[in-house]
DODRENSE-289676 format. One record per residue: residue number from 1; z negated, y, x of N, C-alpha, C, CB in turn. Coordinates in steps of 0.2 Angstrom, whole numbers, plus 2048, in hexadecimal, padded with zeros to 3 digits. Atoms other than C-alpha are relative to their C-alpha. Glycine has a CB too. Example, Ala and Ser with C-alpha at 12.3 -4.5 7.8 and 13.67 -1.06 7.14 Angstrom:
2
<site 1 <800 7FA 804> <7D9 7EA 83E> <800 806 804> <7FA 800 7FB>>
<site 2 <801 7FA 7FC> <7DC 7FB 844> <7FD 805 7FC> <807 802 802>>
END
This chain:
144
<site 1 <800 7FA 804> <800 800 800> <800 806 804> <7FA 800 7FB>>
<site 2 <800 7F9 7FD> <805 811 805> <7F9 807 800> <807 804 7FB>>
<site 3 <807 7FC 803> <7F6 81C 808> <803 809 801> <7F8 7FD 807>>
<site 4 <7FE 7FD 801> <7F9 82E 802> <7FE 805 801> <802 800 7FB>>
<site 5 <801 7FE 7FC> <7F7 83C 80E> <7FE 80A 7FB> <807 7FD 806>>
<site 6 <801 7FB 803> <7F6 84B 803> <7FF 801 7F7> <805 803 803>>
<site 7 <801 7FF 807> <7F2 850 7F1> <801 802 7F9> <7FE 801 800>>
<site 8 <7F9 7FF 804> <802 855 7EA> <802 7FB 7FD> <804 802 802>>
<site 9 <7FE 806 805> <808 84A 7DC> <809 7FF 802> <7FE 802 7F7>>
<site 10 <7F7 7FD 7FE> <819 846 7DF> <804 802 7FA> <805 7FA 804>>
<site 11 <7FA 7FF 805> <827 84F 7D4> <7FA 807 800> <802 7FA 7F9>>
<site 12 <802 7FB 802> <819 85D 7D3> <806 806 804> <7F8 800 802>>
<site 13 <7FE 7FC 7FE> <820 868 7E1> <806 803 800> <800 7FF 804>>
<site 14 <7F9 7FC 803> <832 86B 7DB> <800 804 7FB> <807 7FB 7FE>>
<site 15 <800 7FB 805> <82C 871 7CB> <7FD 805 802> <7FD 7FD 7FC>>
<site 16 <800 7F9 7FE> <822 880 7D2> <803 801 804> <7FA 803 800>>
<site 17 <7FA 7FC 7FC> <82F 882 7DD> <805 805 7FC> <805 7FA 805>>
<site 18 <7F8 7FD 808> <83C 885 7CE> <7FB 806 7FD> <802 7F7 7F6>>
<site 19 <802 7FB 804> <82E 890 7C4> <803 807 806> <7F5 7FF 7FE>>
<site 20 <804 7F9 7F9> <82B 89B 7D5> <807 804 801> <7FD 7FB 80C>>
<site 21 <7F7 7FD 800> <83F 89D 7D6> <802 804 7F9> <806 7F9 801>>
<site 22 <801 7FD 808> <83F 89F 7C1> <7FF 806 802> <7FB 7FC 7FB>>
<site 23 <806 7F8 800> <833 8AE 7C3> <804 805 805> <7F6 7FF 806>>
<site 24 <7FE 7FC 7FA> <83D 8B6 7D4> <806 802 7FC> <802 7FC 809>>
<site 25 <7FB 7FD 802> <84C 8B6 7CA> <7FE 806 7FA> <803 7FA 7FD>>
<site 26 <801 7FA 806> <844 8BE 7BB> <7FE 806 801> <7FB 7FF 7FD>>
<site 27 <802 7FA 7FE> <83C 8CB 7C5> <806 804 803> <7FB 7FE 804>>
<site 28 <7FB 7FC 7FF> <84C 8D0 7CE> <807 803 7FA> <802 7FC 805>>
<site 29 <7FC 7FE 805> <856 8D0 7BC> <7FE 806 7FF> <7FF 7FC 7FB>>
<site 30 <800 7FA 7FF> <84B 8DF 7B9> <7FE 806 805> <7FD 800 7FC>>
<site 31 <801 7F9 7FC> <849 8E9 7C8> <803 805 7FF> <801 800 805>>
<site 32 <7FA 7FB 801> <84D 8FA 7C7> <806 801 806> <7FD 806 7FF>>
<site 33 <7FB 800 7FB> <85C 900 7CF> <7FF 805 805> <806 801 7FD>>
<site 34 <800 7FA 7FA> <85D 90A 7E0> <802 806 7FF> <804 7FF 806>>
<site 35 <7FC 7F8 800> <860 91B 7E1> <7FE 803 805> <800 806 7F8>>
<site 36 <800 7FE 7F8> <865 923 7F3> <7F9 808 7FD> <80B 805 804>>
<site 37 <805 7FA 801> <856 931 7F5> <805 806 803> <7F7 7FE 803>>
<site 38 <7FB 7FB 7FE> <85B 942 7FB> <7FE 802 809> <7FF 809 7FA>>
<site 39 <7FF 800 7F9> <860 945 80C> <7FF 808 803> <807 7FE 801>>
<site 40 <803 7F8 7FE> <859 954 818> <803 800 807> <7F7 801 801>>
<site 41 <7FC 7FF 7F8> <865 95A 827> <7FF 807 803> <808 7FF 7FF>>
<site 42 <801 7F8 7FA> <861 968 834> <805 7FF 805> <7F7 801 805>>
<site 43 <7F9 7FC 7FC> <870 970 83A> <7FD 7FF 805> <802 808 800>>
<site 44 <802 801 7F8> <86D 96D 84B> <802 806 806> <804 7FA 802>>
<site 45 <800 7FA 7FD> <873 97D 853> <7FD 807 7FC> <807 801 801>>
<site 46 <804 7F9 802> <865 98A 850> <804 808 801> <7FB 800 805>>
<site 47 <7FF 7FA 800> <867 99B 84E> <7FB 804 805> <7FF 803 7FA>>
<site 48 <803 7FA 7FA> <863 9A8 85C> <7FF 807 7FF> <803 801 805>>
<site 49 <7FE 7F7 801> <861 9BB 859> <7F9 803 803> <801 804 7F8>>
<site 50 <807 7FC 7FE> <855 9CA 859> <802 803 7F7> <800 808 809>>
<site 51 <803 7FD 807> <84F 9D0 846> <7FB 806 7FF> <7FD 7FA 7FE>>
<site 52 <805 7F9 801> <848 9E0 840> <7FA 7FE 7FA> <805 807 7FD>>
<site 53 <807 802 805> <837 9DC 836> <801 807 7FA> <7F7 800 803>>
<site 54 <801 7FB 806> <833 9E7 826> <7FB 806 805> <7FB 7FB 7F6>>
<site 55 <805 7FA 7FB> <827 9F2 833> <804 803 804> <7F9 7FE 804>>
<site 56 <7FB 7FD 7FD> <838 9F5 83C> <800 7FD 806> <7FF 808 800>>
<site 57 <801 805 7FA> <832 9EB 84C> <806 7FC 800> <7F9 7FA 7FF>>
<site 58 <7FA 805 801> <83E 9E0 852> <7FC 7F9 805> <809 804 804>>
<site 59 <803 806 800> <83A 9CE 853> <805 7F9 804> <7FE 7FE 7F8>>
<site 60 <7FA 805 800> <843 9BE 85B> <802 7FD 7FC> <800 7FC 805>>
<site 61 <7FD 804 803> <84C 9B1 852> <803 7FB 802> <804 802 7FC>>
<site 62 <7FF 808 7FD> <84C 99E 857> <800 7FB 7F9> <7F9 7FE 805>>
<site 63 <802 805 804> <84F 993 847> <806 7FE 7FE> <7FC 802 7FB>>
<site 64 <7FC 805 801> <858 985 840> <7FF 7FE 7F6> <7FE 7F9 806>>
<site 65 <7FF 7FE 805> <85C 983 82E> <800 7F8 7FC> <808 805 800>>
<site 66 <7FF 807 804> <859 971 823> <803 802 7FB> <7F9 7FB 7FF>>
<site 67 <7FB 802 805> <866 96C 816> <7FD 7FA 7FD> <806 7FF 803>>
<site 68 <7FF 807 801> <863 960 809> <805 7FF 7F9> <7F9 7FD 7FE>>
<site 69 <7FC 804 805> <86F 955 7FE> <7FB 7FB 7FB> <805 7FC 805>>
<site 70 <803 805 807> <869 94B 7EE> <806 7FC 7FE> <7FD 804 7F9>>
<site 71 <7FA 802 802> <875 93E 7E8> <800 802 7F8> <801 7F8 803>>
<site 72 <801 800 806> <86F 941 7D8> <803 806 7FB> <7FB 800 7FF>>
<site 73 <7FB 7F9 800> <875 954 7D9> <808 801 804> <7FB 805 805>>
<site 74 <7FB 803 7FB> <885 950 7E0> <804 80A 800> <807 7F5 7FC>>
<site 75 <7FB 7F8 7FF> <891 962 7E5> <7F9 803 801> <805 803 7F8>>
<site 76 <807 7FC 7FD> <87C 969 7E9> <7FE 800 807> <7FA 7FF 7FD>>
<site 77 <806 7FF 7FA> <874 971 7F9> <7FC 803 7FE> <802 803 807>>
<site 78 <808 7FC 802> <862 976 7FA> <800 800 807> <7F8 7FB 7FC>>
<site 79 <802 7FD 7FA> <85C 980 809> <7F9 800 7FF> <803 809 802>>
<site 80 <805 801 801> <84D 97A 80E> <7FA 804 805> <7FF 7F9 800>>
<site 81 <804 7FE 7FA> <846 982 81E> <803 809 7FF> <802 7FB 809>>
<site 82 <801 7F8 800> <842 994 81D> <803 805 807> <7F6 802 800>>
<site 83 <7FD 7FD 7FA> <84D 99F 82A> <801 808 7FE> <807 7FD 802>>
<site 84 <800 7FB 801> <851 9B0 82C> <808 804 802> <7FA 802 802>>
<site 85 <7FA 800 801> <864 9AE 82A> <804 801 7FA> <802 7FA 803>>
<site 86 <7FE 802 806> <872 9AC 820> <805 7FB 804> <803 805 7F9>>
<site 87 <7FB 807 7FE> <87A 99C 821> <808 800 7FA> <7F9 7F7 7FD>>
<site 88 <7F8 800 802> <88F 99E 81E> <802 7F9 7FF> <806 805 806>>
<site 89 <7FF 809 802> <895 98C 816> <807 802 7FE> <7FB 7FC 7FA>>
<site 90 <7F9 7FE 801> <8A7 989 814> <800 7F5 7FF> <808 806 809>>
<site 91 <7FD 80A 802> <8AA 974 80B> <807 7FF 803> <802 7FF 7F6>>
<site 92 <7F9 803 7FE> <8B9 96D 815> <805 7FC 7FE> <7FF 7FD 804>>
<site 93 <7FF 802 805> <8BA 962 807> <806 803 7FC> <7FC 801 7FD>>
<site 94 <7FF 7FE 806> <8BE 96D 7FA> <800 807 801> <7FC 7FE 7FB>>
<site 95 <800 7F9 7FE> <8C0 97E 803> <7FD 806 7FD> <804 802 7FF>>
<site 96 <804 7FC 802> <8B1 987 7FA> <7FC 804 805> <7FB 7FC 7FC>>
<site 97 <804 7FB 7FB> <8A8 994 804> <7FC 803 7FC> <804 804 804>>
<site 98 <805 7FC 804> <898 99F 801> <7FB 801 806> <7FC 7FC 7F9>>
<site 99 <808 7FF 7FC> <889 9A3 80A> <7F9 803 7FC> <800 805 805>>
<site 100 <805 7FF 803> <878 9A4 807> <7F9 802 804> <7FF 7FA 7FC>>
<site 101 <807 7FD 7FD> <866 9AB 80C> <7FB 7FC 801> <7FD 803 7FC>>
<site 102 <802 806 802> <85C 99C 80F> <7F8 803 7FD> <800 7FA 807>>
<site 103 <809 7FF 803> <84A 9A7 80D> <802 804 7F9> <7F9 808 807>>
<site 104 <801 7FB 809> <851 9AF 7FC> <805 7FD 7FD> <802 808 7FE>>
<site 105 <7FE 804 804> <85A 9A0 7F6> <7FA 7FF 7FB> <803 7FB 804>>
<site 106 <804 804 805> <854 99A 7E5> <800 7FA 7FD> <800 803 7FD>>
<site 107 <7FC 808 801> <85B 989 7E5> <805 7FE 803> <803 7FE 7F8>>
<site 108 <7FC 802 7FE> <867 97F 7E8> <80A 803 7FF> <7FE 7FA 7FF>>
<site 109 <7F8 7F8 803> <87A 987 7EA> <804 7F9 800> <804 80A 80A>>
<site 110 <7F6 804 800> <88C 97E 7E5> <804 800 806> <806 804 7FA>>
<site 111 <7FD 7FF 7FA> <892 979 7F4> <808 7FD 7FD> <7FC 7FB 806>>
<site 112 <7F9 804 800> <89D 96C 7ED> <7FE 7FA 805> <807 805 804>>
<site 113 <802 807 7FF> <89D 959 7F1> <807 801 807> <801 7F8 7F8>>
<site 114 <7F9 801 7FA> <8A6 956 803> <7FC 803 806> <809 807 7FF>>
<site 115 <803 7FD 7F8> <8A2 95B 817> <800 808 7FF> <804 7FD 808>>
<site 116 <804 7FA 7FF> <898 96B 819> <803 803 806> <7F9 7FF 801>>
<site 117 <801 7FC 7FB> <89B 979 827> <7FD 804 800> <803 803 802>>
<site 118 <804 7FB 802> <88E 985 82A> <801 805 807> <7F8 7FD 7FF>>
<site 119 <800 7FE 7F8> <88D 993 837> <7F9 805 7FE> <808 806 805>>
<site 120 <80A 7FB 804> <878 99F 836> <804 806 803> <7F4 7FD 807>>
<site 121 <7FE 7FB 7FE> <87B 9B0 83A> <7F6 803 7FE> <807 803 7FC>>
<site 122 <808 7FE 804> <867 9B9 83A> <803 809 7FE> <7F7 801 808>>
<site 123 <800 7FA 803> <865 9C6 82F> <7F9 805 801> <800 7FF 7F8>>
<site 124 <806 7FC 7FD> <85A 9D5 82F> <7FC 802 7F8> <804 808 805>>
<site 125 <805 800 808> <84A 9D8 822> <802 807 7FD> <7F6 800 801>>
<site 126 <803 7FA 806> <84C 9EA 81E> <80B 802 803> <7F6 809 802>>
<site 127 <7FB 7FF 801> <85E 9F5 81E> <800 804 808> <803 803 7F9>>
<site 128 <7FD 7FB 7F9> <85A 9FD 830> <803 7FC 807> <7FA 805 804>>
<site 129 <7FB 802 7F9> <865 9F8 840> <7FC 7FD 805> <804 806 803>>
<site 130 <806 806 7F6> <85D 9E9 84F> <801 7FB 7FC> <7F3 801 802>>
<site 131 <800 805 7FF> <865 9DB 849> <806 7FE 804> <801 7FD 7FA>>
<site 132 <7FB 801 7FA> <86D 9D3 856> <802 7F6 7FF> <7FA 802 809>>
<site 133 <800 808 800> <874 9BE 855> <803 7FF 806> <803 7FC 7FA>>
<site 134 <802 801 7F8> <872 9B8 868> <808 7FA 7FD> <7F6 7FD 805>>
<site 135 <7FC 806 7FF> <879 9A5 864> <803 7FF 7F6> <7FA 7FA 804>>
<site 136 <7FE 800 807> <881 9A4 851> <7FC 7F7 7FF> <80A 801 7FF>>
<site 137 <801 806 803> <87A 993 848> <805 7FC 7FE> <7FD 801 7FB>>
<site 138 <7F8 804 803> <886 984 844> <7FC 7F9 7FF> <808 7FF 806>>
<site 139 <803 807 802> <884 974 83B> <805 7FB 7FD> <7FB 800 7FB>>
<site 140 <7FC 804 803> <88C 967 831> <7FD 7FA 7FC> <805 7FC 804>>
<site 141 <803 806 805> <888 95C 821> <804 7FD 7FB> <7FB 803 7FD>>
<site 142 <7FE 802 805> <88D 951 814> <7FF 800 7F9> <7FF 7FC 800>>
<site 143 <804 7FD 80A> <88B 957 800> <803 7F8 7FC> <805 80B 7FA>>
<site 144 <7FE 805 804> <88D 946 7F5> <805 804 7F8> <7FA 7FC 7FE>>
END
């Protein structure tokens, strides 16, 4: 007589093999579905200048400009990082152009779905003269 080495019956183990698989299936029937999240790009050529503050001082300017895409907003950019430019965009796409303020943007602007160009130019806070842009800004992005 065969002496029996463990405590599993036999014919048990395929059956909660089958439930264990049953259940995986059911659970992947209802997952929800993926959705890309939104993407954050920083132009990679900063802006250089000299800037006039509201007290007339003049100040330097070192800064780089984040961009994000949403797939969900598809033809939208959002200016996420605070600069003291304006960022000139032209869609290579779809030949849209504009520019915008990134510290007095109020949302996201119509770019248009397609590859981005950007170039930063710094601006000045009040209307008196000491803006100077040493290195212009430049970038490149994807709008879904």
């Amino acid at each position: 007589m065969r002496r029996r080495t463990s405590n599993v019956l036999p014919g048990r183990g395929t059956s909660a093999a089958s439930v264990l698989v049953g259940l995986g299936a059911l659970f992947l029937g209802v997952a929800p579905v993926a959705t890309a999240a939104p993407t954050d790009t920083v132009l990679p050529v900063p802006v250089i200048g000299i800037t006039n503050l509201p007290t007339g001082f003049l100040s330097p300017v070192y800064s780089q400009v984040m961009v994000r895409t949403d797939p969900e907003a598809p033809g939208m950019t959002g200016f996420v990082e605070y600069c003291v430019c304006t960022v000139h965009w032209r869609n290579l796409t779809t030949g849209a152009a504009g520019a915008v303020v990134p510290s007095r943007s109020t949302g996201p602007v119509l770019t248009g779905s397609g590859t981005v160009v950007a170039v930063l130019t710094v601006n000045g806070w009040s209307d008196r003269p000491g803006v100077l842009t040493a290195l212009p800004g430049a970038g490149t992005w994807n709008v879904p």
